[in-house]
C-alpha positions as CSV (number, residue, x, y, z in Angstrom):
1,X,7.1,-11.5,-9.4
2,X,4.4,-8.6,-9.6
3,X,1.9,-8.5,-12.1
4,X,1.7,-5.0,-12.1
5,X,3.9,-3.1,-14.7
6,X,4.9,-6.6,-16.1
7,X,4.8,-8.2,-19.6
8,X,3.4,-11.4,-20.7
9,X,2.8,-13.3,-23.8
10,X,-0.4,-15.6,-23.5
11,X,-0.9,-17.7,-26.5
12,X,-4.6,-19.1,-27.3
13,X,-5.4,-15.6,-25.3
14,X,-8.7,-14.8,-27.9
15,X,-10.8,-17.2,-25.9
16,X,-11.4,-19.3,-22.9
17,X,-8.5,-20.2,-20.7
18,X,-6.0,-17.9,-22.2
19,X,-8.9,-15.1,-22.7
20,X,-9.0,-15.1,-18.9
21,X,-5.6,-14.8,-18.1
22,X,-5.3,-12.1,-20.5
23,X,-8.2,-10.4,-18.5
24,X,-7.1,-11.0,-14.9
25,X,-3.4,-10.3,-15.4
26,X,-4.7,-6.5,-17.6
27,X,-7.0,-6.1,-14.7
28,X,-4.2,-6.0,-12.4
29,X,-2.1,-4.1,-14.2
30,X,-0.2,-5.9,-16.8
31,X,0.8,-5.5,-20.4
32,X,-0.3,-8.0,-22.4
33,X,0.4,-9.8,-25.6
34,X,-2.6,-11.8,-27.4
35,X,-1.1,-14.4,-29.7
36,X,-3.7,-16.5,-31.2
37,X,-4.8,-17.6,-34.8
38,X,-8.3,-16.0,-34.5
39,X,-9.1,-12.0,-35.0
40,X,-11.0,-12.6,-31.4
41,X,-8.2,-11.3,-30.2
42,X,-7.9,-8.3,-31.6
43,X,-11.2,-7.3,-30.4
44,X,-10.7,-8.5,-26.8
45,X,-6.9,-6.1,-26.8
46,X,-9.2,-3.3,-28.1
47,X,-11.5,-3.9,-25.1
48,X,-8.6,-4.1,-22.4
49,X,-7.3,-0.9,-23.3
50,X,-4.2,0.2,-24.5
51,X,-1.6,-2.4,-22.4
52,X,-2.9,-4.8,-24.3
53,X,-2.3,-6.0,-28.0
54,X,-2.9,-8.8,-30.3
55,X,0.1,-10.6,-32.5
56,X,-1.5,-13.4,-34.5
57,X,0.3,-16.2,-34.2
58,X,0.3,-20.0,-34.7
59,X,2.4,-21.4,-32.2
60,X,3.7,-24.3,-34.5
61,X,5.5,-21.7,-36.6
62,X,8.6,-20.3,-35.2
63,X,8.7,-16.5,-36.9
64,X,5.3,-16.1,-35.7
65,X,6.0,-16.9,-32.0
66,X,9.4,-14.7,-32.6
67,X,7.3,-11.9,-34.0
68,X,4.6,-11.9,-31.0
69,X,7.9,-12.2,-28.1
70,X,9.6,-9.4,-30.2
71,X,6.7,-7.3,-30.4
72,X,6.0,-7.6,-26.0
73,X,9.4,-6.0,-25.9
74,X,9.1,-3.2,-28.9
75,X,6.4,-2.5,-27.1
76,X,6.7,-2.7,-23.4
77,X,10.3,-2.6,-23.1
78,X,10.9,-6.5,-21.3
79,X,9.2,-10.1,-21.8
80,X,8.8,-11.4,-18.3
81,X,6.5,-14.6,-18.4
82,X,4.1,-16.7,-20.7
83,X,1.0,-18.2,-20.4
84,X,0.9,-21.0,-22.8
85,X,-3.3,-21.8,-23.5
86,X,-3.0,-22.8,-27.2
87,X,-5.0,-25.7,-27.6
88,X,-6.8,-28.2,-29.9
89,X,-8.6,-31.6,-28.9
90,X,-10.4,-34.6,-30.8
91,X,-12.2,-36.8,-29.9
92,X,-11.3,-40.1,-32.3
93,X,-10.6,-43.9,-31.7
94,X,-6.8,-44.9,-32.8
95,X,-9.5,-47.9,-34.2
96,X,-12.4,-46.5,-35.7
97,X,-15.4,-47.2,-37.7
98,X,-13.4,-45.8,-41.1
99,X,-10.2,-48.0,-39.9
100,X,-7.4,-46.3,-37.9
101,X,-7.1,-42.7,-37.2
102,X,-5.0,-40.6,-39.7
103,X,-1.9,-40.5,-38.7
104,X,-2.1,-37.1,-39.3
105,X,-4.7,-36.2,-37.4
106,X,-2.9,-37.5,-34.5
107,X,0.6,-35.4,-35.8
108,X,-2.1,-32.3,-35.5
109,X,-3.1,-32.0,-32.0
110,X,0.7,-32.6,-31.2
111,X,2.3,-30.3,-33.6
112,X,-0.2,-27.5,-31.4
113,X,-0.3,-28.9,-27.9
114,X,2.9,-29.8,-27.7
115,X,5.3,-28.8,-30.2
116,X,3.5,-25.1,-30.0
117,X,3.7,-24.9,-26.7
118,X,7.7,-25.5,-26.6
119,X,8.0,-23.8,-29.5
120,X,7.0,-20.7,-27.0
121,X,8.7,-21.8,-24.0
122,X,12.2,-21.7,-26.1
123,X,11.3,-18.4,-27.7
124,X,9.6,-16.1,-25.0
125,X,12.8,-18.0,-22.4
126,X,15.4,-16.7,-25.3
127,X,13.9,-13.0,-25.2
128,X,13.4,-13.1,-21.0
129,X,17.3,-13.7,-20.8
130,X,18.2,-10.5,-22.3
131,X,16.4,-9.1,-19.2
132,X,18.8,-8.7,-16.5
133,X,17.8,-9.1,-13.0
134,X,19.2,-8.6,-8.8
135,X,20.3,-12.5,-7.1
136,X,17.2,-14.0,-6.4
137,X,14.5,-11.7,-8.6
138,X,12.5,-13.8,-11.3
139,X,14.1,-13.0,-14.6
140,X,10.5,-14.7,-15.6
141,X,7.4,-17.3,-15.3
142,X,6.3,-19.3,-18.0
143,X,2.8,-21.4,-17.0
144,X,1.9,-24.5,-19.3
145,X,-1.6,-25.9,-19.8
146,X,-1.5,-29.9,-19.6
147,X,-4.7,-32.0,-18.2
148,X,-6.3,-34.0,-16.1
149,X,-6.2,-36.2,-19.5
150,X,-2.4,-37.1,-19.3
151,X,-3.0,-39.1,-16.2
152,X,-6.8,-40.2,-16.4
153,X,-6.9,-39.9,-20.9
154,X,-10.4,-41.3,-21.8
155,X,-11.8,-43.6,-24.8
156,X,-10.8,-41.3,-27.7
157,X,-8.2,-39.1,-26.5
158,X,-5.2,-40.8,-27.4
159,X,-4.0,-37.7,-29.1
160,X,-5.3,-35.2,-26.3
161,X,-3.7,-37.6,-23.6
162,X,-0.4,-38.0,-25.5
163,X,0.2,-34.2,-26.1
164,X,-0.9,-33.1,-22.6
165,X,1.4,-36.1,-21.1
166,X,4.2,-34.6,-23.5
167,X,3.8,-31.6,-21.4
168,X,3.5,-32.5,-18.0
169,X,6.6,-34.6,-19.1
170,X,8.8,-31.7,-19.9
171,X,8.2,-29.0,-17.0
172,X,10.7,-30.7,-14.6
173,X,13.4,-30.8,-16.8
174,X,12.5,-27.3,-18.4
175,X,12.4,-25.7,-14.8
176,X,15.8,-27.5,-13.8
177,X,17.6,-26.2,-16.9
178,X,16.2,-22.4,-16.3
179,X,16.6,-22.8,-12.4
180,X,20.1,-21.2,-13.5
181,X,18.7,-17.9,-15.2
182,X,15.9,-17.6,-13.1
183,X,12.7,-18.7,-14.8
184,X,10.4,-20.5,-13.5
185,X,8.1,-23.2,-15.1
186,X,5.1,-24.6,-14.0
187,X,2.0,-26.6,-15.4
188,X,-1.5,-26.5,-14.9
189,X,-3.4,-29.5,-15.8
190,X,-7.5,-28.4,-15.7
191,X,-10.2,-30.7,-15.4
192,X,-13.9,-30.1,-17.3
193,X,-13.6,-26.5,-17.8
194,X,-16.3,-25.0,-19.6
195,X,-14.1,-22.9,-22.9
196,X,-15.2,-23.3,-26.1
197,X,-14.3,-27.1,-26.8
198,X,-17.4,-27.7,-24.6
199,X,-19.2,-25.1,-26.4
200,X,-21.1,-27.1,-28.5
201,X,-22.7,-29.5,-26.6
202,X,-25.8,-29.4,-25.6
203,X,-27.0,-27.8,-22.0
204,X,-27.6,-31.5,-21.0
205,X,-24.4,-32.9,-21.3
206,X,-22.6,-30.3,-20.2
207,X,-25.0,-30.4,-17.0
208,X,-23.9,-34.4,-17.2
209,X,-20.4,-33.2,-17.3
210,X,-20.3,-31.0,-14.5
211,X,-21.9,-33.5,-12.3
212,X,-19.0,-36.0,-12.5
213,X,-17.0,-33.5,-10.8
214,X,-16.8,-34.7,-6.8
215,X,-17.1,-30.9,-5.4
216,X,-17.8,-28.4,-6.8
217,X,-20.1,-30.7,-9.1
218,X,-20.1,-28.5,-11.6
219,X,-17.4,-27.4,-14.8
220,X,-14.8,-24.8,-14.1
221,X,-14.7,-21.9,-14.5
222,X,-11.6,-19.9,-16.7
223,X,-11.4,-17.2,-14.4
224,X,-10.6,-19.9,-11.8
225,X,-7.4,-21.1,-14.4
226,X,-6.4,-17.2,-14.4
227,X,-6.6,-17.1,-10.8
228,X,-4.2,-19.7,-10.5
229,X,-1.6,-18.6,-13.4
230,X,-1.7,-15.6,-11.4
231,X,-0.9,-17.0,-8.1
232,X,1.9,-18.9,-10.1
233,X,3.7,-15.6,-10.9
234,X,3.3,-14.1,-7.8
235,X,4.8,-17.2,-5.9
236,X,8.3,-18.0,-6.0
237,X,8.5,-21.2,-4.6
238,X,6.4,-22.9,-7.1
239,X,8.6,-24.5,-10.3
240,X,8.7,-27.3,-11.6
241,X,5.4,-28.6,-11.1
242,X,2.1,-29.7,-12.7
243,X,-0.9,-28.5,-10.5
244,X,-4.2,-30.4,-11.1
245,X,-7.0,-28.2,-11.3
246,X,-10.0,-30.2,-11.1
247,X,-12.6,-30.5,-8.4
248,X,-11.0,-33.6,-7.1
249,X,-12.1,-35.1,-10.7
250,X,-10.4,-39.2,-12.2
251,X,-12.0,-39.3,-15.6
252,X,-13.9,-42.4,-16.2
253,X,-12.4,-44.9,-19.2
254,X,-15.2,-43.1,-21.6
């Protein structure tokens, strides 16, 4: 699939990995649908130009995601991929010094990670098979964030690790089911990327962060995410996979 002249829905899109995609894929010609919970995002569709607007949307609620895939195609006139970057972490003990975590806390970070981002695969996949398409075209391209944290999850990230897991656990049987309309569905799992849930740590630690990366020792990048979802779209033969991203990275226990 081209980017150029195509629509895509990239939820989490106000800011960091998702901000990025929105960015590379308008800069190469695109329309673009912003879907987050924060007004960020209406700014950044005002400074993309006029292929680019912003539906605010949680991803846990289903009219909302309908809403932002309904408005691609008001809009633009066809859905044809999403970049699912919707995201929250924590950073709590299952055991800690208050006694165990919340329960739902822990029912939080899946409800978004997770549940959000099937909530959009199901939706955006519903609107792209109303598209139809020549043997052996994409009908569309939807690109999941997971993490280096589903296989290497840290001291503290049993949420994190257990939605990102839930994700890398559901692209192969996602891609097999849409193999028959002609979507494809592939995960990235990033490694230290420097977005805003590293935002507010200070210059140190991030320095310490980047350096635990083998090469290059330093944190990613997001452009370096959008560069990839990119590549994703424009090459067929990838489905079905989860693609670490990650400067050759294995997260220490803590």
């Amino acid at each position: 699939m081209q980017i150029e002249g195509r629509t895509f829905v990239v939820s989490g899109g106000s800011s960091g990995l998702g901000a990025a995609c929105a960015r590379e894929f308008s800069r190469n010609g695109a329309n673009v649908v912003i879907c987050d919970v924060s007004e960020r995002g209406a700014e950044l569709a005002k400074e993309l130009g006029d292929a680019v607007v912003f539906a605010r949307t949680d991803v846990t609620d289903g009219t909302q995601v309908a809403n932002a895939v309904n408005t691609a195609v008001e809009r633009f006139g066809a859905l044809h991929g999403a970049i699912n970057c919707a995201g929250v972490a924590t950073a709590e003990r299952v055991i800690g010094r208050n006694g165990p975590l919340p329960l739902e806390n822990f029912s939080k970070v899946i409800a978004v990670n997770l549940i959000g981002t099937f909530n959009v695969i199901r939706l955006a996949a519903a609107k792209m098979l109303e598209r139809s398409i020549e043997a052996g075209e994409d009908r569309g391209v939807i690109v999941c964030t997971a993490s280096v944290a589903a296989y290497d999850g840290q001291v503290g990230q049993a949420a994190y690790a257990a939605s990102k897991g839930g994700v890398v656990g559901l692209t192969l049987p996602v891609a097999r089911e849409f193999a028959q309309h002609q979507i494809r569905v592939v995960s990235i799992a990033p490694g230290i990327f420097d977005t805003p849930m590293l935002a507010g740590l200070p210059e140190a630690a991030r320095e310490s962060l980047g350096k635990q990366v083998p090469f290059p020792s330093r944190l990613g990048r997001p452009e370096e995410y959008a560069a990839l979802a990119r590549h994703i779209v424009e090459n067929q033969m990838l489905n079905g996979e989860v693609i670490r991203l990650d400067g050759a990275i294995r997260m220490a226990p803590r």
